[in-house]
gemmi code that builds the backbone of each chain (N, CA, C; Angstrom):
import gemmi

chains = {
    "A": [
        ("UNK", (-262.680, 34.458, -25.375), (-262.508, 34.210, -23.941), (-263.848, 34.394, -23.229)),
        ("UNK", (-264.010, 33.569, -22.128), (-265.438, 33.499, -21.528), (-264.853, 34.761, -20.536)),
        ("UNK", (-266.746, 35.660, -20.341), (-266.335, 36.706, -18.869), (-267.658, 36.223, -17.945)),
        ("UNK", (-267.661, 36.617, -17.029), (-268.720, 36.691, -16.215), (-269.002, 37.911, -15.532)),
        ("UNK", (-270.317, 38.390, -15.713), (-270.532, 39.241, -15.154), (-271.566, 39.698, -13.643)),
        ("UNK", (-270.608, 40.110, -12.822), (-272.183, 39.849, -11.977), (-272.309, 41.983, -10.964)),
        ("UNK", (-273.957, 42.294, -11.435), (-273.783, 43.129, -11.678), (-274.403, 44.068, -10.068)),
        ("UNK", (-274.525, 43.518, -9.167), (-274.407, 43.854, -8.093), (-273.568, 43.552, -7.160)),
        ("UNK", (-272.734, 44.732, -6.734), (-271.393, 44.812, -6.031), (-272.143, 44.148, -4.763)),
        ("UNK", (-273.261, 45.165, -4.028), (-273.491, 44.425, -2.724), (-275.352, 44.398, -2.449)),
        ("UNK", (-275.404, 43.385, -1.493), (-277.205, 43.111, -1.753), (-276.892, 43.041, -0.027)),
        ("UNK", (-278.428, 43.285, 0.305), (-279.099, 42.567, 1.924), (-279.844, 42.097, 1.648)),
        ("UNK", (-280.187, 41.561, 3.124), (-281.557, 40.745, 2.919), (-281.507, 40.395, 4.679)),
        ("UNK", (-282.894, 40.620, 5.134), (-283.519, 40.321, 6.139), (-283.339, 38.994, 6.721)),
        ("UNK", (-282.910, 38.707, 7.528), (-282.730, 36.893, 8.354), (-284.550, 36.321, 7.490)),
        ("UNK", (-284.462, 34.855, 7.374), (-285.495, 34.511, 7.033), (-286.382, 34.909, 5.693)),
        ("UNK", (-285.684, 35.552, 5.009), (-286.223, 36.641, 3.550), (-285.537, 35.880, 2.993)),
        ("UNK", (-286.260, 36.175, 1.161), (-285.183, 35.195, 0.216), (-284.428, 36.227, -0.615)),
        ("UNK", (-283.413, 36.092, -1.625), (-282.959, 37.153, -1.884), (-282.370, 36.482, -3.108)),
        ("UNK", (-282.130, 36.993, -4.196), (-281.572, 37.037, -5.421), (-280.719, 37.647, -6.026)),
        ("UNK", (-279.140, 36.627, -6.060), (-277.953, 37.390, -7.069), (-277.844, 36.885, -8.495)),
        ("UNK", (-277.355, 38.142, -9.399), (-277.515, 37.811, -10.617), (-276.253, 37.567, -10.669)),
        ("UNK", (-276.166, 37.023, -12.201), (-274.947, 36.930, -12.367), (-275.128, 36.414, -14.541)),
        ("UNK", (-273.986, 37.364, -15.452), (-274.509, 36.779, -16.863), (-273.033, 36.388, -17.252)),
        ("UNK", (-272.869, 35.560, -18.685), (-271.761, 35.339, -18.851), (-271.676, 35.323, -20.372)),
        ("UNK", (-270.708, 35.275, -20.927), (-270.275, 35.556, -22.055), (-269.723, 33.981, -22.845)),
        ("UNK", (-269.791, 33.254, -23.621), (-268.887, 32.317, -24.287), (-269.772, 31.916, -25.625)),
        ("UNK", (-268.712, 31.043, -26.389), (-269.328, 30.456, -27.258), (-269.405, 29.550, -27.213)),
        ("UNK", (-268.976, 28.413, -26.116), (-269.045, 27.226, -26.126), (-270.643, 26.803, -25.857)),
        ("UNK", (-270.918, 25.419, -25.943), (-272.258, 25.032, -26.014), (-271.893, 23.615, -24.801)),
        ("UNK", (-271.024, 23.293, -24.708), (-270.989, 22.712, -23.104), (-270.261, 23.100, -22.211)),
        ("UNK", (-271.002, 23.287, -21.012), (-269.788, 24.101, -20.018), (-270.674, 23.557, -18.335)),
        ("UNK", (-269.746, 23.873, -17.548), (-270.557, 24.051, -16.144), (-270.411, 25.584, -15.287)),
        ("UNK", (-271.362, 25.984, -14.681), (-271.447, 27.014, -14.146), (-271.853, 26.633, -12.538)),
        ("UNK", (-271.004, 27.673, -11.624), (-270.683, 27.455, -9.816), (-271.111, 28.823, -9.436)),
        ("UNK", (-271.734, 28.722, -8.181), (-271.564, 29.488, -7.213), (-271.059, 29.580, -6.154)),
        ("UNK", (-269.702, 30.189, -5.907), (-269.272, 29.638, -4.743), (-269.600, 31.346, -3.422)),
        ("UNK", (-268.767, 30.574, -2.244), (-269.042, 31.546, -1.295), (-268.010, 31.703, -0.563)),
        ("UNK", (-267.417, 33.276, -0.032), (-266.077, 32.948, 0.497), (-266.866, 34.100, 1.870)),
        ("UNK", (-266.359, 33.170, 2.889), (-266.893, 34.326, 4.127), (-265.204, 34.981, 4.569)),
        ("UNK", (-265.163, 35.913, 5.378), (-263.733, 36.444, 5.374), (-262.933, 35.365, 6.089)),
        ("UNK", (-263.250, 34.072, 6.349), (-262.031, 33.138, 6.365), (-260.954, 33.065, 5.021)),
        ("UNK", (-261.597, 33.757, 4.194), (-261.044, 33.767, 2.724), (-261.261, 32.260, 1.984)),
        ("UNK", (-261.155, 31.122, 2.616), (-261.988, 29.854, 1.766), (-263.079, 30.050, 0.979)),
        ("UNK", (-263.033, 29.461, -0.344), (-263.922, 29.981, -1.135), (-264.551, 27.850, -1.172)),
        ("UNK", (-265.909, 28.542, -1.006), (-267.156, 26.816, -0.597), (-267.658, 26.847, -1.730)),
        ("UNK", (-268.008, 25.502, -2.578), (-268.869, 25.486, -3.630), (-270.556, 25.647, -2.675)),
        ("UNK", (-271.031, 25.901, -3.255), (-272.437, 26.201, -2.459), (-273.076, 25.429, -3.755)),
        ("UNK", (-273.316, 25.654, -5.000), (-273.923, 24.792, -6.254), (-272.994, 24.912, -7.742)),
        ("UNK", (-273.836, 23.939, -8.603), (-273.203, 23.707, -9.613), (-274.290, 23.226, -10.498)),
        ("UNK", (-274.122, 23.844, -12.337), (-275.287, 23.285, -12.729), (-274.213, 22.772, -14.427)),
        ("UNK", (-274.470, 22.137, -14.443), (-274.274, 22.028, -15.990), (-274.773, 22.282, -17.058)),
        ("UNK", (-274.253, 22.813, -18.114), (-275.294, 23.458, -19.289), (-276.005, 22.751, -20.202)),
        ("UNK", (-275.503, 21.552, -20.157), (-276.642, 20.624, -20.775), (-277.553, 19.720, -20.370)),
        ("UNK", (-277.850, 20.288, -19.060), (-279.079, 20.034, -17.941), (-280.053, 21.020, -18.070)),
        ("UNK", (-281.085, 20.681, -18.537), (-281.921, 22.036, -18.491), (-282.665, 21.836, -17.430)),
        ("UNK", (-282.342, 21.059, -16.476), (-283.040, 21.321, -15.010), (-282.177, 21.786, -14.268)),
        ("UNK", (-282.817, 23.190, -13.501), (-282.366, 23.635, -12.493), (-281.456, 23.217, -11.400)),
        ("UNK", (-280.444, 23.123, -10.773), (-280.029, 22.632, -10.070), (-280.446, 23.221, -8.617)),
        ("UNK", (-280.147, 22.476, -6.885), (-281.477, 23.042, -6.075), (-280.314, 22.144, -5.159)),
        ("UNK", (-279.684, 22.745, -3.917), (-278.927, 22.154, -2.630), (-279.738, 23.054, -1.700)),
        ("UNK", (-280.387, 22.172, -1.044), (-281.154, 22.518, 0.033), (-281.816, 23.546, -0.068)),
        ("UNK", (-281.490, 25.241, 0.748), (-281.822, 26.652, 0.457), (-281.550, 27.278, -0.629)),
        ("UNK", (-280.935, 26.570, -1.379), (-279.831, 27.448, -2.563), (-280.661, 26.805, -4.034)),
        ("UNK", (-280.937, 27.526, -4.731), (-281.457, 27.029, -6.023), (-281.291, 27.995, -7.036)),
        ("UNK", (-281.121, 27.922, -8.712), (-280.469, 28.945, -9.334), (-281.688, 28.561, -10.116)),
        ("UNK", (-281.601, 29.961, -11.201), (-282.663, 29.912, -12.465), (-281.246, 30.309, -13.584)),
        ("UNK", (-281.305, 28.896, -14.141), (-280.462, 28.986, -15.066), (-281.010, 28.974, -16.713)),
        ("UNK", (-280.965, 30.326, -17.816), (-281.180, 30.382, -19.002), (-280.329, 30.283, -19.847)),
        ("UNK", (-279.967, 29.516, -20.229), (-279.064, 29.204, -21.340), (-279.150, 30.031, -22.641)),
        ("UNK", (-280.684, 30.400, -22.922), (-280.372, 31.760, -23.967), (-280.024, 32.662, -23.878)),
        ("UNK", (-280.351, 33.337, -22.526), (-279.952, 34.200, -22.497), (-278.681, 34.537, -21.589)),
        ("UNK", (-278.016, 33.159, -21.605), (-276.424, 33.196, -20.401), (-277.003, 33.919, -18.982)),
        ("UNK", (-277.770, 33.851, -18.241), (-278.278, 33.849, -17.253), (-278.065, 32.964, -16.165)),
        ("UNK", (-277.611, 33.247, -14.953), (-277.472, 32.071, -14.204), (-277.416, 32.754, -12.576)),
        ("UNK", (-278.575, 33.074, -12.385), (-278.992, 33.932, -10.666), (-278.933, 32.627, -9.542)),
        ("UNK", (-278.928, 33.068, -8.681), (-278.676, 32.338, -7.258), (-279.769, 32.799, -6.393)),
        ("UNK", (-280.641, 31.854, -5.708), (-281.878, 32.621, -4.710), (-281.107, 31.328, -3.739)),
        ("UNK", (-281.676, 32.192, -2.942), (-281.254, 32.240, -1.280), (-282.684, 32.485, -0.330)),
        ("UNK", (-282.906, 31.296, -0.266), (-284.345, 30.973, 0.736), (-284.105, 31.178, 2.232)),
        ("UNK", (-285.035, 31.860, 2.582), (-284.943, 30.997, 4.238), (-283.303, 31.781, 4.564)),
        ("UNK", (-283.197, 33.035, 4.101), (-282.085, 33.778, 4.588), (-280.978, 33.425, 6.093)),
        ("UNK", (-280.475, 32.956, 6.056), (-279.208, 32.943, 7.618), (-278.226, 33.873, 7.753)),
        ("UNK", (-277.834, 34.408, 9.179), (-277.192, 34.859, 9.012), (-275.590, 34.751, 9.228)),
        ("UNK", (-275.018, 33.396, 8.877), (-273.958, 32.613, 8.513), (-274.166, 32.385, 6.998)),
        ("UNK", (-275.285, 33.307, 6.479), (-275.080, 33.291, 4.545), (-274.653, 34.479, 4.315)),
        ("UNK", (-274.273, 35.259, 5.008), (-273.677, 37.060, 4.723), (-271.915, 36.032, 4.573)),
        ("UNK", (-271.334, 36.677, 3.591), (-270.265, 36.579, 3.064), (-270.279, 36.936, 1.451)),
        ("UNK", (-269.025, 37.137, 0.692), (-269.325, 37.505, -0.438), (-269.664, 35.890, -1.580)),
        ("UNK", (-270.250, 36.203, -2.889), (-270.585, 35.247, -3.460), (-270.014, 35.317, -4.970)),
        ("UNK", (-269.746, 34.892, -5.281), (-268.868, 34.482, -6.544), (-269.627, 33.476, -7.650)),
        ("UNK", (-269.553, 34.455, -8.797), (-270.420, 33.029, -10.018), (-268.802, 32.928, -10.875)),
        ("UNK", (-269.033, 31.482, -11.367), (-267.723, 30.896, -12.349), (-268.614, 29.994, -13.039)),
        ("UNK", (-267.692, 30.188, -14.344), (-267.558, 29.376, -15.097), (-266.399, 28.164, -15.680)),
        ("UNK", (-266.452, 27.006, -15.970), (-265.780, 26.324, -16.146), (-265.947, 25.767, -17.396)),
        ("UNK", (-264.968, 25.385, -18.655), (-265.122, 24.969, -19.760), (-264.788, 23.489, -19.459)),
        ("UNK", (-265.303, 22.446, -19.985), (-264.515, 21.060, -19.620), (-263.682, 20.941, -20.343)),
        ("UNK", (-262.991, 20.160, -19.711), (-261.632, 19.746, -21.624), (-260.780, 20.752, -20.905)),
        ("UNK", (-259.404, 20.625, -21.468), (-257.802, 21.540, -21.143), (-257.577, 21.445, -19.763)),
        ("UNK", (-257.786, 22.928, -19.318), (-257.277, 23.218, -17.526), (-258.293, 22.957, -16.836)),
        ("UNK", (-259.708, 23.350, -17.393), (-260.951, 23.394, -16.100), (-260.656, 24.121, -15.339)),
        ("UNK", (-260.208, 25.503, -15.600), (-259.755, 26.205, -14.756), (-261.098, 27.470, -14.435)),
        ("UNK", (-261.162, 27.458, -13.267), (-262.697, 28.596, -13.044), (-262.302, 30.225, -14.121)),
        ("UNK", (-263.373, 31.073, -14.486), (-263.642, 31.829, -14.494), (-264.454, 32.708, -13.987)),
        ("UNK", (-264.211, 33.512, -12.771), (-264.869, 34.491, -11.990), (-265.268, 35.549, -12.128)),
        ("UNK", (-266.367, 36.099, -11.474), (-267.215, 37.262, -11.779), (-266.441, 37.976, -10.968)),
        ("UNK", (-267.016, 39.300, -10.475), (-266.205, 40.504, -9.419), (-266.148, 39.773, -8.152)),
        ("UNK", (-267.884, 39.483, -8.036), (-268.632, 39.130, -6.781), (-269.682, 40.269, -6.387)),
        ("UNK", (-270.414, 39.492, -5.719), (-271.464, 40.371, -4.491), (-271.215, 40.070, -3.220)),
        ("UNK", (-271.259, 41.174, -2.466), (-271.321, 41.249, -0.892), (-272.775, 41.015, -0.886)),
        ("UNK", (-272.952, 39.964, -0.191), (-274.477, 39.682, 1.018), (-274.050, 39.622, 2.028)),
        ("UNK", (-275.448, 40.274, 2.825), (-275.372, 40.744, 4.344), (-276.574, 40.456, 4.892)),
        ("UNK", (-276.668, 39.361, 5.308), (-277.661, 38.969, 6.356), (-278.074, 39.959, 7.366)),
        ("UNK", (-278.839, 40.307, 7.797), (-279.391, 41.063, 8.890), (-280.402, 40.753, 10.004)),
        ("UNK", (-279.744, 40.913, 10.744), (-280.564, 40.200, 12.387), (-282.552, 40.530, 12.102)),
    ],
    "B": [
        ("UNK", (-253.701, 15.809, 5.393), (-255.030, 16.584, 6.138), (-256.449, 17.005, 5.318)),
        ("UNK", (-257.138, 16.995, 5.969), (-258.804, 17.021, 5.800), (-258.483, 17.635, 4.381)),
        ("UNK", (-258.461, 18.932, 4.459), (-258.355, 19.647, 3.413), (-256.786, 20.296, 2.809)),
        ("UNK", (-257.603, 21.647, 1.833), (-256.407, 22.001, 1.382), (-255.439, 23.057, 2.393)),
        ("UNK", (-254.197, 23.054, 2.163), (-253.287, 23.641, 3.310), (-252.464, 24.681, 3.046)),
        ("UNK", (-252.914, 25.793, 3.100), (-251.175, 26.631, 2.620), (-251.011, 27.856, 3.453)),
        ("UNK", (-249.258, 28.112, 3.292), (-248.798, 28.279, 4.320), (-247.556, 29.645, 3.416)),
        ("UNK", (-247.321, 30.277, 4.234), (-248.298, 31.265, 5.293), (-249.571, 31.312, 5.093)),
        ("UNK", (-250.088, 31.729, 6.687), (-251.673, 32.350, 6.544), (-251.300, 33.974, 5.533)),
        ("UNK", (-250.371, 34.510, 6.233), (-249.739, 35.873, 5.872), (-248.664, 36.148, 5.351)),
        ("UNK", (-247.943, 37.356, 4.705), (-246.596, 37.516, 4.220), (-246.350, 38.640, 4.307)),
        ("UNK", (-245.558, 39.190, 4.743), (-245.528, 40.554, 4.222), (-243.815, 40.536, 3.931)),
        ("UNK", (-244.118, 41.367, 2.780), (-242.280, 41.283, 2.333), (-241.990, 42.643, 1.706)),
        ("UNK", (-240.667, 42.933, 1.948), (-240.408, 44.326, 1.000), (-240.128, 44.179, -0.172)),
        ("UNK", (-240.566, 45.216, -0.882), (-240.304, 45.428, -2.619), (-239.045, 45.504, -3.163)),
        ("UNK", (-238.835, 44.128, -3.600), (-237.848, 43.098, -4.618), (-237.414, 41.702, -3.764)),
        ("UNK", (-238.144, 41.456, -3.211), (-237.270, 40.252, -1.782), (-238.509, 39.205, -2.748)),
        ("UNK", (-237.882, 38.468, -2.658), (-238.298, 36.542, -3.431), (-239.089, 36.149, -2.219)),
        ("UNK", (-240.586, 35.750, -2.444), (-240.846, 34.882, -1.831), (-241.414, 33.620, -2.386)),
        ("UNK", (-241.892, 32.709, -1.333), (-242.551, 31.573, -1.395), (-243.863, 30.962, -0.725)),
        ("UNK", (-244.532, 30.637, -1.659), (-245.907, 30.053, -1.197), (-246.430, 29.195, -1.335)),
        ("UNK", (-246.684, 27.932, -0.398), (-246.398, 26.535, -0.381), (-248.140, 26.637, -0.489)),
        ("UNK", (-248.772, 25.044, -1.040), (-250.091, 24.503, -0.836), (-249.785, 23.304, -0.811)),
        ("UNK", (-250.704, 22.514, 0.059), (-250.332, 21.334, 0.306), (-252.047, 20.949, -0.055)),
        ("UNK", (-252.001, 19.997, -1.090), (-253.711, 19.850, -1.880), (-254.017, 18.647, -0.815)),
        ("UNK", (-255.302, 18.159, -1.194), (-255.881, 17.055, -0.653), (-255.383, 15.760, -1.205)),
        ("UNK", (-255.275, 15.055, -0.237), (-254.068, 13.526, -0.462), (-254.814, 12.954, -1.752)),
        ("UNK", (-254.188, 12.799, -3.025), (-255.019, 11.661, -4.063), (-255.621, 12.627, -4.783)),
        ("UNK", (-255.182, 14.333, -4.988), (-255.957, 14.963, -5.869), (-254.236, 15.398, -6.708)),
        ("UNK", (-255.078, 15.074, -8.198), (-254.161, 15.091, -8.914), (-253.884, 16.476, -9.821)),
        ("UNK", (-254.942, 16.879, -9.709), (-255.308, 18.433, -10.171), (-255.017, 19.362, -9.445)),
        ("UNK", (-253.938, 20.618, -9.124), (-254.052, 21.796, -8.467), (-254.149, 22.665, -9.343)),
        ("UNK", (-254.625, 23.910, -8.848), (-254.583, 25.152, -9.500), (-254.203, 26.490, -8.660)),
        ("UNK", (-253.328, 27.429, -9.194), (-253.245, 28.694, -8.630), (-254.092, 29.654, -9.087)),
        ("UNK", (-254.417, 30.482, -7.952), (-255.301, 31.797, -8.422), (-254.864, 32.949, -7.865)),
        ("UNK", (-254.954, 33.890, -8.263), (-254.595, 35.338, -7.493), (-255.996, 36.246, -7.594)),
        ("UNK", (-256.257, 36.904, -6.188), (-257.668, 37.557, -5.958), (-256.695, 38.651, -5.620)),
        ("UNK", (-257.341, 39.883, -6.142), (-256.802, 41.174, -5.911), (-257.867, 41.816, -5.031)),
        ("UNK", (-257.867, 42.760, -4.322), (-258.542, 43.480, -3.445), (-260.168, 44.039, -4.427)),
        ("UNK", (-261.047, 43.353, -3.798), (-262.427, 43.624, -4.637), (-262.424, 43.156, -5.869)),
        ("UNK", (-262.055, 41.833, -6.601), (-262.031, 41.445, -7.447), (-261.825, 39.368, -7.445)),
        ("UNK", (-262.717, 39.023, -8.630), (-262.639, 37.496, -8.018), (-261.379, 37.101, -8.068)),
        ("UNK", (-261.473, 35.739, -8.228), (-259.631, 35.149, -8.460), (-259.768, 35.028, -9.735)),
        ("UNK", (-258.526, 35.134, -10.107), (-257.633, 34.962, -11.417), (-256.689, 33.708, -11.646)),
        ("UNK", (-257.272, 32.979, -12.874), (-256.698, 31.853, -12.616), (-255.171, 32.224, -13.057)),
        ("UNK", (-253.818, 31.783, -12.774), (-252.668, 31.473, -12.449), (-252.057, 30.539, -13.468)),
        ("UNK", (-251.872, 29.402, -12.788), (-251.567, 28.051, -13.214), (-251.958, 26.721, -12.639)),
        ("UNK", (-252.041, 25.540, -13.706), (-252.753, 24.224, -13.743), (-251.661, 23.145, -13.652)),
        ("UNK", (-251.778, 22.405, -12.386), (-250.720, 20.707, -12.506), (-251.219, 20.141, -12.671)),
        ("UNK", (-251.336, 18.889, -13.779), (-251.669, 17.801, -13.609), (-250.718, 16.912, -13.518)),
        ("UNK", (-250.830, 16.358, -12.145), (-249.851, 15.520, -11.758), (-248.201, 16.636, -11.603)),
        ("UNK", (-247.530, 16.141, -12.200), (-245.973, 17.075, -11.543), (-246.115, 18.159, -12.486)),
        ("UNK", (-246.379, 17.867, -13.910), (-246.511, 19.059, -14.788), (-247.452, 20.088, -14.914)),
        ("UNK", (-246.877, 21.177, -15.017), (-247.648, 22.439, -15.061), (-248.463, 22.082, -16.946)),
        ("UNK", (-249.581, 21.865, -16.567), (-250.285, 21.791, -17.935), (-250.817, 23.280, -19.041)),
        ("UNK", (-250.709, 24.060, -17.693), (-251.489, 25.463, -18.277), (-251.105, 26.134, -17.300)),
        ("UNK", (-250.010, 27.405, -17.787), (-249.569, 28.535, -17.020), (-249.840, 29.689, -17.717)),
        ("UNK", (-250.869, 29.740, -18.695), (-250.733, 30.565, -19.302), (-251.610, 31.684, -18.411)),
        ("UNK", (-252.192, 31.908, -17.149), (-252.119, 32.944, -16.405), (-251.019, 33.544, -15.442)),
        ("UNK", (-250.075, 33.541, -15.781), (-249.076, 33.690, -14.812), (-248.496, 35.045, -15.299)),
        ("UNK", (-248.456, 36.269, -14.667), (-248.819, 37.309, -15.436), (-247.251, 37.630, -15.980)),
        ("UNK", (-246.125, 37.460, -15.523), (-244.747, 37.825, -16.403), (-243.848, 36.901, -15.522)),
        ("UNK", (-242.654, 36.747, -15.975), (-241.643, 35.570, -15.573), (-241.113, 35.726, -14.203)),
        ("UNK", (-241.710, 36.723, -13.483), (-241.251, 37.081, -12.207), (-242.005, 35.611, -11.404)),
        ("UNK", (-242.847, 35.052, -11.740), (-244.048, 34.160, -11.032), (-243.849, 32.682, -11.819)),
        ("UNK", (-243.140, 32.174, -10.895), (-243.077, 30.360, -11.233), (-243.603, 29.751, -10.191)),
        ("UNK", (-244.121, 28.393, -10.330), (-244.597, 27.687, -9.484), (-243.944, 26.269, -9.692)),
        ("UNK", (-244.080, 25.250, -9.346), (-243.623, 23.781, -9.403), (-244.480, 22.483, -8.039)),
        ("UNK", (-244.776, 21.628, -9.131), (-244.980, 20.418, -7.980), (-243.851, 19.156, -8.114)),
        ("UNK", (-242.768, 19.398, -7.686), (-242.266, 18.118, -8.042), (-242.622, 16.543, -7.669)),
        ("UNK", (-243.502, 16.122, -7.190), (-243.210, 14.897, -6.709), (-245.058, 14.569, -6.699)),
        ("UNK", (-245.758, 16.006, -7.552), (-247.108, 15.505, -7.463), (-248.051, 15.665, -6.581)),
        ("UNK", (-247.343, 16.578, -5.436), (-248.216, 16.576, -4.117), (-248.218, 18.040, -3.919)),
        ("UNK", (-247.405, 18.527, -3.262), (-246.828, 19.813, -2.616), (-246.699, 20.634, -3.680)),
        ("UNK", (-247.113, 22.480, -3.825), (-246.731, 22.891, -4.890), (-246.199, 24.144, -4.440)),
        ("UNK", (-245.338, 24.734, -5.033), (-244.897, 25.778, -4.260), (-244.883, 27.016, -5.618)),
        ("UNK", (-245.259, 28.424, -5.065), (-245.595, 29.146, -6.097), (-244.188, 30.405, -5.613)),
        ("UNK", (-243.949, 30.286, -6.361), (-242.414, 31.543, -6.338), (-242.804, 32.778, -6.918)),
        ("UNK", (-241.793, 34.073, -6.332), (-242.443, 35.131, -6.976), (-241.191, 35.804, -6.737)),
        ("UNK", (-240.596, 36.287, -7.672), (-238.926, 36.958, -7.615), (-239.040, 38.535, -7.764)),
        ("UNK", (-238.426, 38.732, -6.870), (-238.572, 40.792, -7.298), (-239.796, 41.205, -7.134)),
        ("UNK", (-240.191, 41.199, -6.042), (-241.960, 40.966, -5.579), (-242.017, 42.484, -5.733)),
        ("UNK", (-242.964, 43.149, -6.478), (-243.445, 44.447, -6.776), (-245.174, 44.670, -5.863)),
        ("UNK", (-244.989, 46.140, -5.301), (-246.417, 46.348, -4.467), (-247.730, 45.901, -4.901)),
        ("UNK", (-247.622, 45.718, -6.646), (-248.334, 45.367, -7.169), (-249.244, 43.993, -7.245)),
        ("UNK", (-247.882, 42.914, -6.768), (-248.078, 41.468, -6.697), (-249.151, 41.688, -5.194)),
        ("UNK", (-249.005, 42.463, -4.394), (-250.051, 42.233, -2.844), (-251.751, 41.602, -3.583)),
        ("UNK", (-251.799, 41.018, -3.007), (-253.291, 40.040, -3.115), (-253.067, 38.870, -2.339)),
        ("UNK", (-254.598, 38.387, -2.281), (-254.499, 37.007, -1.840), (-254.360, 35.707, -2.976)),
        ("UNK", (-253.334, 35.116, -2.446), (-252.928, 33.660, -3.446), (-253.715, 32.459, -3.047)),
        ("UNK", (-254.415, 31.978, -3.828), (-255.806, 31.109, -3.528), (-255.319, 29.501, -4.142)),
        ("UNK", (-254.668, 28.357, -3.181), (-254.477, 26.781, -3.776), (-256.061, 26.086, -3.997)),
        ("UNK", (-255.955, 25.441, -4.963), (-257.269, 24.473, -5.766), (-256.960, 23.235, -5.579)),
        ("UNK", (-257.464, 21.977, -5.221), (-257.045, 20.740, -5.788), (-258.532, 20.310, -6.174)),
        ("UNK", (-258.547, 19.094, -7.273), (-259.509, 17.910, -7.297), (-259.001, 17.335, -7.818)),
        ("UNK", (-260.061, 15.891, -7.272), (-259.550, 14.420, -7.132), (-259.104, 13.944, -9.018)),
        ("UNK", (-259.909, 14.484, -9.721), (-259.750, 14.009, -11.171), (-260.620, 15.118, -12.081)),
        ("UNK", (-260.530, 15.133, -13.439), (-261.155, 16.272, -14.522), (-263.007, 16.375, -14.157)),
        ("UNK", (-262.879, 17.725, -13.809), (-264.259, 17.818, -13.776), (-265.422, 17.458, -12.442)),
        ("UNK", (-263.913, 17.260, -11.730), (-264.333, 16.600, -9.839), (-264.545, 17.881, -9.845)),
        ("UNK", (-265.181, 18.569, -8.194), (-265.671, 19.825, -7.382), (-263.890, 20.018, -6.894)),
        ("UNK", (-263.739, 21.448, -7.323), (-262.229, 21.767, -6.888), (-262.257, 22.419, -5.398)),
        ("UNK", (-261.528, 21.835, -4.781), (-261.492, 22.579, -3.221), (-260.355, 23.408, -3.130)),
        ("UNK", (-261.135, 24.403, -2.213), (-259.948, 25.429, -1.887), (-259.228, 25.850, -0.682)),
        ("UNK", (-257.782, 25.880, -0.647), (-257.780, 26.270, 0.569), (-257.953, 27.937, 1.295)),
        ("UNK", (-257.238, 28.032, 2.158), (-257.830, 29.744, 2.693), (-256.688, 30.434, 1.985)),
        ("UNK", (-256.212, 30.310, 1.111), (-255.127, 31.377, 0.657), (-254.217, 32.018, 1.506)),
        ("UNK", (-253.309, 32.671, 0.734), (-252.184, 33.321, 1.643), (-252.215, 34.455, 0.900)),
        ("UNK", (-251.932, 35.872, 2.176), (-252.743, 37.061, 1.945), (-251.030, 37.393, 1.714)),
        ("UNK", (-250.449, 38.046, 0.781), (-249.450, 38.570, 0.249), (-248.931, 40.064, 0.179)),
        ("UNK", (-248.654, 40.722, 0.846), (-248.194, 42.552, 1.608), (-246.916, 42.805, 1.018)),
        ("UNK", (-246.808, 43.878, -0.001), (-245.297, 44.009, -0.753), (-245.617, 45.266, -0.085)),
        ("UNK", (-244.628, 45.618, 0.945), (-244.369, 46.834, 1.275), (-243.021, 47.433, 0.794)),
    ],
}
model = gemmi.Model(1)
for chain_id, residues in chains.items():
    chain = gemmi.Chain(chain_id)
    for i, (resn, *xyz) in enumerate(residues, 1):
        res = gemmi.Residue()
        res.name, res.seqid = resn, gemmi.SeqId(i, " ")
        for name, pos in zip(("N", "CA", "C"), xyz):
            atom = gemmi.Atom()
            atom.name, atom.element = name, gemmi.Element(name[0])
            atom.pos, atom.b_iso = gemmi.Position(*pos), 0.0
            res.add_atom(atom)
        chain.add_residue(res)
    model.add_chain(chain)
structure = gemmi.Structure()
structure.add_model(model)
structure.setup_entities()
């Protein structure tokens, strides 16, 4: 069974600062896609990015860009150009293709933008 | 509607009373999924429709918890003999086809008092 781990409960970061969540995962599969999503307390959870594992280029939506290592199941989230409508918690998943495609979620991190 | 829809925003019910929790996915998505998020913890996947059939329920944690889409659209997630335990938020998924971006709606926050 795939896990994800992501190992900071909660991070800040300064308005305009960039900031970095980790996040590692566990499987044996050799194709998969990996998400970051974002749920602010509306409770809606937003895809914010998505990379696939047999892309070895980075994937990059606007402020949001990940450093994704496939050896070492690595897959962090930086956050440029900090806002503070980006404080909400953040969520890494994994998805296997094939069967359900059903996500697999980390705990999460609380980010907190700061004036 | 625009997006995904479900209803209640809220619930609160006493311990053993049946409830129900409707999602209404995005028109033309053939894929839903249930999830359950427990207090400080991500979601947990549930169960998978494709199309009317439940393809994968194998998160559905004991037989107290059924769900159904009959007609392919509307899915409604049942929960019999609701224990304090079941309280979390219940999180609806749809996408358009395998491997589309799954949207979510705002969940329904679930109170077994």
């Amino acid at each position: 069974a795939q896990t994800v781990t992501q190992s900071q409960p909660e991070m800040s970061v300064q308005e305009a600062e960039t900031v970095t969540l980790s996040c590692t995962y566990d499987t044996s599969e050799s194709n998969y896609y990996l998400f970051w999503y974002k749920q602010p307390p509306s409770r809606q959870m937003i895809l914010v990015i998505r990379q696939e594992a047999y892309k070895q280029q980075n994937a990059t939506e606007n402020r949001f860009s990940v450093n994704f290592q496939k050896a070492a199941k690595s897959f962090s989230l930086k956050i440029s150009d900090s806002q503070l409508g980006d404080t909400a918690m953040y969520f890494c998943a994994f998805m296997k293709p094939g069967g359900s495609e059903k996500l697999v979620f980390g705990k999460g991190t609380k980010l907190t933008v700061n004036p | 509607g625009a997006g995904v829809s479900q209803t209640p925003s809220n619930k609160v019910t006493e311990k053993g009373k049946y409830v129900e929790l409707r999602c209404d996915p995005i028109s033309g998505h053939t894929a839903l999924y249930w999830y359950r998020q427990s207090l400080g913890q991500g979601p947990e996947f549930l169960i998978y429709f494709q199309g009317t059939g439940a393809a994968d329920d194998s998160g559905l944690p004991n037989d107290r918890f059924f769900a159904v889409r009959p007609e392919g659209s509307v899915s409604t997630l049942k929960i019999q003999r609701t224990e304090r335990g079941d309280s979390a938020v219940y999180l609806c998924a749809s996408s358009r086809d395998r491997e589309a971006e799954a949207f979510f709606g705002q969940g329904t926050r679930l109170t077994v008092v």
